[in-house]
Phi, psi and omega in degrees: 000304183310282185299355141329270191334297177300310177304348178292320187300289188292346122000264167341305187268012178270302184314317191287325189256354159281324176280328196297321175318264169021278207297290195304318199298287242261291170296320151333271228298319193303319178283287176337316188218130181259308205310294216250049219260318202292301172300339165304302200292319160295329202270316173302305161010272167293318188291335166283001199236317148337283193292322206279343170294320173302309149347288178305317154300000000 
């Protein structure tokens, strides 16, 4: 039960701290190229659908 737990935490905190990466890597780019905020979006999109996949496995 205990040794559950923890892997659940880190877990959690791999998730967590890969989308806040996720978010900064999205706001960097988004400031930088305006130009390409359209193709970005498409591009989180997928890369967001890829990780929710992952999860899930």
């Amino acid at each position: 039960m205990n040794k559950r737990k923890i892997i659940n935490i880190s877990l959690w905190s791999i998730v967590i701290i890969s989308i806040l990466l996720f978010v900064v890597i999205i706001i960097v780019e988004h400031s930088f190229s305006r130009n390409a905020a359209s193709g970005l979006e498409i591009e989180s999109q997928v890369a967001y659908k890829s990780f929710m996949n992952k999860i899930k496995m």
